[in-house]
N, C-alpha and C positions, 0 to 999 in steps of 0.2 A: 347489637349492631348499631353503630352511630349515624354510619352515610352509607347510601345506598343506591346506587347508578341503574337508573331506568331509559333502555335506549327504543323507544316508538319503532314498529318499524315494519308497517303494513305491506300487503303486495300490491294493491295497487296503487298506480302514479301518473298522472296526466300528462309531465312533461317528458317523461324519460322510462319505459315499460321496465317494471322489475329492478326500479332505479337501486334499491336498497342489495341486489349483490351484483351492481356493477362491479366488475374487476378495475381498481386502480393501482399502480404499481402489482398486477396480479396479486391484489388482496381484495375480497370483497367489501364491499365500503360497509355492512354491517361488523365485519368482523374488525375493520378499522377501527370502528366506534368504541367495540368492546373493548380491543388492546389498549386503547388509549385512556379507560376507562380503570383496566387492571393495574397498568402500569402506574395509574393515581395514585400518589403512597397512602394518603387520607381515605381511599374508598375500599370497603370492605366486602360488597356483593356487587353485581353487576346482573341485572336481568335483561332481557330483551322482551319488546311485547309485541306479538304477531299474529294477523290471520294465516300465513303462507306458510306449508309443512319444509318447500325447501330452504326459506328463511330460519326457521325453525333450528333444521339439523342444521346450518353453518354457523348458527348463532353458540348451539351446542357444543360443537367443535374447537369455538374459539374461545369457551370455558366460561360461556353466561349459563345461567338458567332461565329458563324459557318460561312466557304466561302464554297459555291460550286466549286470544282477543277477541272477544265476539262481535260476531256482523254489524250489531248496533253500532260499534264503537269504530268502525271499521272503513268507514265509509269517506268521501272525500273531506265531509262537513265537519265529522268526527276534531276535536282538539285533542292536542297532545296532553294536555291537561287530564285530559277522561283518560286518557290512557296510565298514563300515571298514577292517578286515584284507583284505577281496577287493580291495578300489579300490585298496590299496597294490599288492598283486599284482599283479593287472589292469594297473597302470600302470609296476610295477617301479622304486617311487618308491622314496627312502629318506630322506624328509625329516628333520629334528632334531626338529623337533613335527609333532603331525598337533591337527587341531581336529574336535569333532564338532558340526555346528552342527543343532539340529531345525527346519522347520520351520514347526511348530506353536507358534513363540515370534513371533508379526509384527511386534514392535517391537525386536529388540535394535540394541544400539545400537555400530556398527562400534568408539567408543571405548571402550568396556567388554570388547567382545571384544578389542584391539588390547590394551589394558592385562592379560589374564589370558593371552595369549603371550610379555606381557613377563616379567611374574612367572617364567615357565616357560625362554625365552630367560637371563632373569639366573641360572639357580640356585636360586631362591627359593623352589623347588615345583617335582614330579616331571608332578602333578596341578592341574587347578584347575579348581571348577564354579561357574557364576553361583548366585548367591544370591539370596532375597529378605531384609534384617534383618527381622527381627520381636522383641517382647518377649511374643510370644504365651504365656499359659498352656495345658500341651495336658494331657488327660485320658485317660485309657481310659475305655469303655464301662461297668466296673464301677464306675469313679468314682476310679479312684488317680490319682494327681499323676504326670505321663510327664518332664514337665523342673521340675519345683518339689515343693516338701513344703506340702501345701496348711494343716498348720498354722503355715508364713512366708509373708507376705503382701509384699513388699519392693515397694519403691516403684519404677517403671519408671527412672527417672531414676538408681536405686541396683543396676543390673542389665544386665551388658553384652550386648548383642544374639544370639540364636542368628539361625541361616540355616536357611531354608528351601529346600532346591534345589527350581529352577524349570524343569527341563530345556532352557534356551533356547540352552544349550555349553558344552560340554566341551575340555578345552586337555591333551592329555598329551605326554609323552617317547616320540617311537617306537619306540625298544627297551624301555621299561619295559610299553607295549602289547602290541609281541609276544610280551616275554617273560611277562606276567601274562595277557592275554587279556581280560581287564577294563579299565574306566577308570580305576577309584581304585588307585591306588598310590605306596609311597614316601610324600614329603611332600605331601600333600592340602594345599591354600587353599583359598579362596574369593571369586572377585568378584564383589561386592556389586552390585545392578541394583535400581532403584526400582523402586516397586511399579506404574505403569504400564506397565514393561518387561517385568515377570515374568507376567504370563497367556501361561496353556497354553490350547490349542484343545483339548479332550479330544470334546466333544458340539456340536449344535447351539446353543444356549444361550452358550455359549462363543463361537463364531463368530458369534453377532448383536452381541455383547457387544465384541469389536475391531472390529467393522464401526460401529459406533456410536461410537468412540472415535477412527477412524484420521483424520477428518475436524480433530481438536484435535490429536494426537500427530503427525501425518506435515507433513513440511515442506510448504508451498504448492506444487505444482508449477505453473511458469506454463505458462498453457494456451495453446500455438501452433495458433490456426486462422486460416481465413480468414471464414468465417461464423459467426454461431449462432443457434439457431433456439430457439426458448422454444412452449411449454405455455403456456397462460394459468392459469387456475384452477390453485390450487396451487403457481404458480410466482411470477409476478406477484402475484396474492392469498394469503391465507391458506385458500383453498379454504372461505370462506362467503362468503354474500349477506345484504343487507340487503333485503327487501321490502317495499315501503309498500301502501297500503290499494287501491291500483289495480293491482298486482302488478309494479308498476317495481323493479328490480332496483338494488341499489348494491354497488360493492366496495370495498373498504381495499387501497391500495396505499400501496408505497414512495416517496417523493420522492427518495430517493437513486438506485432504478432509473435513473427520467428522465434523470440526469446522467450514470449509467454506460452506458447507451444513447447520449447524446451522445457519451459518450469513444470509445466502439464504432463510429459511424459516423465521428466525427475521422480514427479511423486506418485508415477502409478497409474496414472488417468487414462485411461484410453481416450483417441483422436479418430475419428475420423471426416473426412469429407465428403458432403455427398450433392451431387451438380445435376438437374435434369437435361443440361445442355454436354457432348459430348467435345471436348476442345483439349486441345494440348497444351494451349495457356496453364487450364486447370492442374492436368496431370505434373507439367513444371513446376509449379508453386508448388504442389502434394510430396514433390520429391525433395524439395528443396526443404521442407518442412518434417520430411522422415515421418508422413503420415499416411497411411491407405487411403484411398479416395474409389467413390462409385460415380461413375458416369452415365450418362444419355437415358436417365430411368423417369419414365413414364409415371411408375405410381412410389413416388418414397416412401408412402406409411408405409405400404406391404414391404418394402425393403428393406425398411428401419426394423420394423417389426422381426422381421427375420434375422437382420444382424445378431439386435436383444437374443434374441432366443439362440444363436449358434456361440454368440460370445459370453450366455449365462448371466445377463447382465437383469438388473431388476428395473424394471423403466419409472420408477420412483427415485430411482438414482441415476438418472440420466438428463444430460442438458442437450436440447437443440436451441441452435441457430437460427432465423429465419427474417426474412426481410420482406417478402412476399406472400399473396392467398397462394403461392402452391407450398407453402411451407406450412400452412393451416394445419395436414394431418400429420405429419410428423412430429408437429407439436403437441398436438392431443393426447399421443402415444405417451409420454414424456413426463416425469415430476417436475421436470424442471425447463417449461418453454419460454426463451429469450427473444427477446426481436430487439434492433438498432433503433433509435431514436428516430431516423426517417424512415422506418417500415411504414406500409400500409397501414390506414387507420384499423382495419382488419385484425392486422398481425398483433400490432400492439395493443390490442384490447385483449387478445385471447394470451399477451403474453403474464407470466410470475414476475418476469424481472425485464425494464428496459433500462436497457446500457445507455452510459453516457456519449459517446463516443462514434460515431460514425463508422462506417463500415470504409477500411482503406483507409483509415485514421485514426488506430488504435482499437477498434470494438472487439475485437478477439484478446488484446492486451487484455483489456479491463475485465473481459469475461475469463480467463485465466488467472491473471489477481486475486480475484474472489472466490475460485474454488483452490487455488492453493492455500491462503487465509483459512482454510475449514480443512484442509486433512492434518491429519493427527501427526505431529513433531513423532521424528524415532527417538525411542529412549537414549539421554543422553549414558545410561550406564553401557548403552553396548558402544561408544565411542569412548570411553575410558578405559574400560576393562581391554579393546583390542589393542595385542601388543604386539604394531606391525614394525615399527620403526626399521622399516626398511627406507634405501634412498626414494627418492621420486625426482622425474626426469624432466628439467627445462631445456627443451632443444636438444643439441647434443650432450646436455652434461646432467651426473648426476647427484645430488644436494643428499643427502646423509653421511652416517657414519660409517667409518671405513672411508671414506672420500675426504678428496681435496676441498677446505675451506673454502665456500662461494661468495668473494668478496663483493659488493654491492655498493657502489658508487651512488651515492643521493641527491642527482643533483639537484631535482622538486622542483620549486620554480625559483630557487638561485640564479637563471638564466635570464630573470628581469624581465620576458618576452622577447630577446634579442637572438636569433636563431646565432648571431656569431658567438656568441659567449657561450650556448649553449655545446655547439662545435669544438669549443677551446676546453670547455671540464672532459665529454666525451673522449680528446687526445688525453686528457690528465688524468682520466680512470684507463685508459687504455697502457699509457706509459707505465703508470703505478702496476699494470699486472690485476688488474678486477675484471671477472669476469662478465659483469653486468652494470647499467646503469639505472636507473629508474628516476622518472619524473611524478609529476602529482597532473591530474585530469579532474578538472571542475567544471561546472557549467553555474557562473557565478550570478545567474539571476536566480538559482536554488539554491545555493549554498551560501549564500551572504543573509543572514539574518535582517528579518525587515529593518529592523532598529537600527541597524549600521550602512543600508544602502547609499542614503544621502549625507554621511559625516565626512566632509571633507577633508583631505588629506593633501600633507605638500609630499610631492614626488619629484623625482630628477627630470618629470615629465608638465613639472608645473601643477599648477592646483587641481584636482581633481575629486571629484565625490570615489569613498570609498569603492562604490560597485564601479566603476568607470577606471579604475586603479586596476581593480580583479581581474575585470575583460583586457586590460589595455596589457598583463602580463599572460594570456592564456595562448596558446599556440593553436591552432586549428590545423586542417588537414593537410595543405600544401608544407607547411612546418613539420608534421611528424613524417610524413613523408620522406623528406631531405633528411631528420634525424633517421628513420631507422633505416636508408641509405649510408648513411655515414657511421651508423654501428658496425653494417657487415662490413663496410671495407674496416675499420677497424676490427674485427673478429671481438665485438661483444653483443651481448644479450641486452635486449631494452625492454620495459615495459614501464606500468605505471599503477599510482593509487589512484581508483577512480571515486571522489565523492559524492556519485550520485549515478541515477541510473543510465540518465541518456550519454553519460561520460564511461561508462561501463559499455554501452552500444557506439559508440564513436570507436573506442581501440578494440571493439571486437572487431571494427572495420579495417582496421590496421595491424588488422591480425597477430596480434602481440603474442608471445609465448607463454605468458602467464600473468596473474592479476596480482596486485598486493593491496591488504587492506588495513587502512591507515587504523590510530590505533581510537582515531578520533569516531571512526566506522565501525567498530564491532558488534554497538548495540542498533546498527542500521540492520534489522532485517530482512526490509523488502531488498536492500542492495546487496545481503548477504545470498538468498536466494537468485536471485539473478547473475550474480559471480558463479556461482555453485550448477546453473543449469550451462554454465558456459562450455565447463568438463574439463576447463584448464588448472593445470596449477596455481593454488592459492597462497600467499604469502600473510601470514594473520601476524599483524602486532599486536602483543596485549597492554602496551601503556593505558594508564587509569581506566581500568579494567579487573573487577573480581574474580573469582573464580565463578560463580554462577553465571554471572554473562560470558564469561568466554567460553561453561557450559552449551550457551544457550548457541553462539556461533558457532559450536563444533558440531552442534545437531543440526543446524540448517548445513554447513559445507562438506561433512564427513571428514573422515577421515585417509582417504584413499591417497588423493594429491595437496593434502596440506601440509605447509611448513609451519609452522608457528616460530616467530618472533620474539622471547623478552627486551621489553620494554619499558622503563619510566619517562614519562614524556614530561621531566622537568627540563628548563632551557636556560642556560648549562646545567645538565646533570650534577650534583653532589655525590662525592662518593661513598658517600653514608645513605643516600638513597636507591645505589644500583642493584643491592639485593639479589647478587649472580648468583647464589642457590637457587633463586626459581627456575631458574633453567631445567636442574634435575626434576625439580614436582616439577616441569608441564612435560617431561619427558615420560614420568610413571604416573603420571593422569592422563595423559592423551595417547600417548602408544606414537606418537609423530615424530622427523626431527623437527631440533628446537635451534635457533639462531639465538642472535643478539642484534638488538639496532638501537645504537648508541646515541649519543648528545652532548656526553663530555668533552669537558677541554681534554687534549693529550689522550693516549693508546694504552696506559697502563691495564682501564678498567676493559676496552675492548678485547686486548691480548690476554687476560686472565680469563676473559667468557670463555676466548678458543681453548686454556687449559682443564676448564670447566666441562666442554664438548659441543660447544658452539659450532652447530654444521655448516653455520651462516653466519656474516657480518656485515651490518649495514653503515654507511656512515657518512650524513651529508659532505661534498665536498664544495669547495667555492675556487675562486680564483685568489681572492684577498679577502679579508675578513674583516672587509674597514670596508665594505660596497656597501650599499644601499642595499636595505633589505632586512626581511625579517631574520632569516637563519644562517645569515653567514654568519652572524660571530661563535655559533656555535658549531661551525663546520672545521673539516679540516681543508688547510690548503696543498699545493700541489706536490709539498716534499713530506710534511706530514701523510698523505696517503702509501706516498710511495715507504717511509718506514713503517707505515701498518702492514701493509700488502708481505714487507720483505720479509719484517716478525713473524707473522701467522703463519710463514714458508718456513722460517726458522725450527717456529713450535711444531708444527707437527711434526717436522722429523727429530726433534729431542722428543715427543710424546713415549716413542715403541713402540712395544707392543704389550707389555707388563711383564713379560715373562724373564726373570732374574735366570742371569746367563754371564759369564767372563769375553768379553771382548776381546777382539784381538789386539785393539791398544793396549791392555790393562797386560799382557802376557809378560812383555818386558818388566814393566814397575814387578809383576807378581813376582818373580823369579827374582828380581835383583832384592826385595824386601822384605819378601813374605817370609814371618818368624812361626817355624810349625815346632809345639808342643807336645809332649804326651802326660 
């Protein structure tokens, strides 16, 4: 054994009682110490040294081995140094380094520790303690300069950093240990830890102070249950009411909940609600959420308890909600107890996990995120092997084989942001005979990549920074409104690709008939899951895309209501890159219909998909293919649509049926030509 991680960690503490299994992020800060210590790549054992048996078995749990500490050593005077000298006895180690890790530090961070054993392993240093940089001026009480001459004033930028030890570990040479008795010896370093890293738990104040922070700093943990059970008020809301003049009640909820609840029931979860206040706000929301709910209850543990047990459920596998001390016991019950970032300081100490997110502001979103994240993908062999390829129904029409080709007008954002041009493709897929139109739905402060936000661009709108370009072409609610008013009176189908997720909740708002996912989105799968929890039809493009990732798409969406797409998303297409055999493989891999959505110049390659069995065909259209813009030159314009529409009408009634038969044209030729032999 080389290095060897000894974490101190007595039970008693002057500033903070039983400081050492404070729950922070619902972990106890000993067993913080330990993971941080495991997860070291350089550290090979990890012990804990302790007078306290329930220090002890937490310490155990979290995969230290435990010293017994005796009283001598135990005490407030006691040094962590002695403690460290017993563990090596105790254990009869003789490592090359020993580490001493406190902790009262909940954030170090395994690479920082890992990198001050190197320092100590290479030579480099006898010693090494984390640091915090600082360019701090410091003072005495009398007022003299303690690291400066207070008449130089030098500029921060002109002054290389001191260190502040943070006590969050220590890295020394085991014989330079035994033989000083101390830490600091020989050649001293220091490794440097950010200042999020560097808080000491010394007081209470301190411990509110990481407990408030572990929720931004600590990695997500996905949450493995099978149920969760939510708090209304406070959780759902922001824990106020609106009152009107008859004393009716209103709340402010999330829209993104709604959808994280659907993803929760998608994968199995059981939901439910439980309100010690009896109100019909609550039971609204419950309905609206397609979730049971318990009202006007006095004691919730006893009632939770009771659920557990009538729904077989193992409460190791269970998350509550809670925002408030009457949500205390329902949490206890529970593997898995959560509270909102503005809970009760109460709630949030006894919670496993605080959410980021506010209650009435996503906190059910984000706590649904995370235990979808943790259930187990369905194999993607049971979406290959089933071989449904029956149609599936957008609106009134139905998209498979044996059906009329569904032509798909693209208009994307060819409309430049200008609802009238938008108006004028609409008549031009209309005229043409397509059943459906489809736009693209962005929300371009997510979907513009940092790097390109601020590169300016000339537009027919004058200069503009790229993100200002995005927004200035984006259509928002009074726009799609007008548009899908103006599909029905034209009798077609609209919908869109949404690039992200609050764009996926926008045309859930505008209640679209189905979603299509662009082909730039397949390997998005938080946006794949949330299309899939919607229960609408999904339109999947596979341009540059594998086959294991469009695997991996068919396990999040299913296979029930999806079309899939072939696709090369070169811009013009080559004909040497269209590759219309795939069509057949994603037909006898995925059991779905399979479209085509195009890019080429001219209909050759489009009209051969449909010979192919192309149930669908997509194909941007424009006005002119000389506008401004990124995909008109690769669209069709408005007489080209209309000879695609007319072909595809064409082909399918030359397709048949296969079945070899004498027509009744052929009777005359037959009779006037046919030469019979014997």
């Amino acid at each position: 054994m080389r290095v060897l991680a000894v974490v101190p960690a007595r039970g008693g503490s002057a500033g903070v009682p039983l400081k050492n299994l404070a729950l922070v992020g619902g972990v106890p800060l000993v067993t913080r110490a330990v993971r941080a210590c495991l997860r070291a790549e350089l550290v090979d054992e990890v012990v804990v040294s302790t007078d306290h048996a329930g220090i002890a078995e937490t310490a155990r749990q979290a995969g230290a081995t435990v010293v017994d500490r005796p009283e001598e050593l135990s005490g407030s005077t006691a040094s962590s140094e002695s403690a460290v000298l017993h563990a090596l006895d105790a254990l009869d180690a003789d490592p090359e380094v020993v580490v001493l890790v406190q902790c009262t530090s909940a954030f170090i961070d395994p690479a920082d520790l890992s990198a001050a054993v190197r320092k100590v392993l290479a030579g480099q240093a006898d010693s090494v303690v984390s640091g915090l940089p600082t360019h701090e001026f410091l003072w005495t009480a009398s007022g003299g300069g303690v690291n400066h001459d207070p008449a130089i004033r030098p500029r921060r930028q002109d002054r290389e950093p001191q260190f502040r030890e943070n006590g969050a570990f220590y890295v020394m040479r085991t014989s330079g240990l035994r033989e000083r008795g101390h830490r600091f010896f020989g050649e001293v370093a220091v490794q440097p830890v950010p200042p999020q890293h560097a808080i000491e738990i010394d007081d209470p104040e301190d411990l509110e102070l990481v407990r408030a922070l572990a929720p931004f700093l600590d990695e997500p943990e996905p949450i493995d249950v099978d149920a969760v059970i939510t708090d209304f008020d406070g959780v759902h809301t922001d824990d106020r009411a609106y009152v009107d003049s008859e004393g009716r009640e209103m709340v402010l909820v999330s829209r993104s909940d709604g959808m994280g609840v659907s993803l929760l029931k998608r994968s199995g979860v059981k939901v439910l609600v439980m309100s010690t206040e009896r109100n019909p706000v609550v039971a609204a929301r419950a309905r609206k959420l397609g979730v049971p709910v318990l009202q006007g209850l006095a004691d919730k543990r006893t009632v939770l308890r009771d659920w557990l047990d009538i729904e077989g459920l193992d409460p190791a596998k269970v998350a509550y909600v809670g925002n408030d001390v009457n949500d205390l016991g329902p949490m206890a019950e529970v593997g898995w107890p959560i509270a909102t970032p503005d809970a009760h300081p109460r709630v949030r100490a006894a919670a496993r996990v605080v959410l980021t997110r506010p209650g009435g502001s996503g906190a059910v979103r984000e706590l649904c995120d995370r235990v979808v994240a943790a259930r187990p993908a369905a194999p993607v062999a049971e979406a290959r092997t089933e071989r449904r390829l029956g149609p599936v129904e957008i609106g009134d029409v139905l998209v498979g084989d044996g059906e009329p080709v569904y032509v798909i007008g693209e208009i994307g954002i060819n409309h430049n942001g200008d609802l009238d041009i938008a108006r004028r493709l609409i008549d031009v897929a209309a005229d043409a005979g397509c059943q459906a139109v489809k736009f693209q739905k962005r929300t371009p402060a997510i979907c513009v990549p940092e790097e390109q936000k601020g590169q300016i661009r000339q537009t027919p709108w004058g200069e503009m920074t790229y993100l200002e370009y995005k927004e200035r072409t984006e259509f928002g609610h009074d726009e799609y409104r007008q548009i899908a008013k103006y599909c029905d009176e034209r009798g077609l189908h609209w919908f869109a690709s949404p690039w992200d997720v609050p764009s996926v909740e926008f045309l859930e708002e505008m209640e679209v008939l189905a979603h299509k996912v662009a082909s730039a989105s397949v390997a998005d799968h938080e946006l794949l899951r949330v299309l899939a929890a919607t229960g609408k039809p999904v339109i999947l493009s596979t341009g540059m895309s594998t086959l294991p990732e469009i695997d991996q798409a068919v396990e999040i969406l299913g296979t029930d209501k999806l079309i899939m797409m072939h696709a090369t998303s070169t811009y013009p297409l080559p004909p040497e890159e269209a590759n219309l055999r795939t069509i057949t493989t994603l037909k006898e891999r995925y059991g779905v219909p399979v479209g085509y959505s195009g890019h080429e110049r001219g209909l050759q390659i489009s009209l051969a998909a449909v010979t192919l069995g192309a149930v669908c065909v997509e194909r941007h259209i424009t006005l002119d293919r000389t506008m401004w813009g990124s995909d008109h030159a690769a669209s069709l314009e408005p007489s080209g649509l209309e000879h695609l529409v007319r072909d595809i009408r064409i082909i399918e009634q030359a397709m048949g049926d296969g079945v070899k038969r004498v027509f009744p044209g052929e009777e005359a030729p037959k009779a006037r030509l046919r030469r019979v032999t014997v």
